[in-house]
N, C-alpha and C positions, 0 to 999 in steps of 0.2 A: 542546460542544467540550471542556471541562472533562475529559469523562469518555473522550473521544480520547486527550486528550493524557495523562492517567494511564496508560490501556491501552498508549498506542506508546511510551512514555519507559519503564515496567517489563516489557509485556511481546508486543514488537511480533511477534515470530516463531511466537507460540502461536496457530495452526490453529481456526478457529469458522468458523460459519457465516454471522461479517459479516468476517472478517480473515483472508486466503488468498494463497498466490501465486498468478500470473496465470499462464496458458498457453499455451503455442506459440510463435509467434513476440512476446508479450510477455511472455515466465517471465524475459526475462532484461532485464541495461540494462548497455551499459559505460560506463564511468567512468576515461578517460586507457586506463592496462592492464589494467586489472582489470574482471573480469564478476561481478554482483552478480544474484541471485534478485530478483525484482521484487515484490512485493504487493499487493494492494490490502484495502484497508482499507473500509467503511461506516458513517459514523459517525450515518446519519438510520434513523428510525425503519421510516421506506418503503423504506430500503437504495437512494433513487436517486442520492444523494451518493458518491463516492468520493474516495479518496483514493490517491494512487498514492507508496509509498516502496520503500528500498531502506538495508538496513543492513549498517553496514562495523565491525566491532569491538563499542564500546560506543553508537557514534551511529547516529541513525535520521536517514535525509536526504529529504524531503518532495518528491517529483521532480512530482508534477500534482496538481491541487485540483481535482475537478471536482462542481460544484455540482447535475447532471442524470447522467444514464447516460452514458456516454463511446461515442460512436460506433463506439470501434477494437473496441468488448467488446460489441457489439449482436450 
């Protein structure tokens, strides 16, 4: 988790092959008025962990934690 939380606090919006936005009807997420690019993130080795955020400025905001593959992305 260590090495999550280094990756998403410097440099959450850089494109690999375990940290991407998601697509289609989940590329986006709003927040009050405003629509944000959605992500997900992999932080396990097996990549069945996810992590699902959305950044507004300089903050990354943690919107789902999901410890297996997420059903919505199956």
């Amino acid at each position: 988790m260590a090495d999550t939380w280094d990756f998403l606090t410097t440099t959450p919006q850089v494109r690999t092959s375990t940290n991407y936005p998601l697509r289609d009807e989940l590329s986006t997420i709003r927040r009050g008025d405003k629509t944000y690019e959605r992500w997900q993130h992999k932080p396990t080795l097996k990549g069945t962990a996810r992590i699902w955020f959305y950044v507004d400025g300089q903050t990354v905001y943690l919107e789902q934690v999901h410890t297996s593959h997420p059903n919505e992305t199956k």
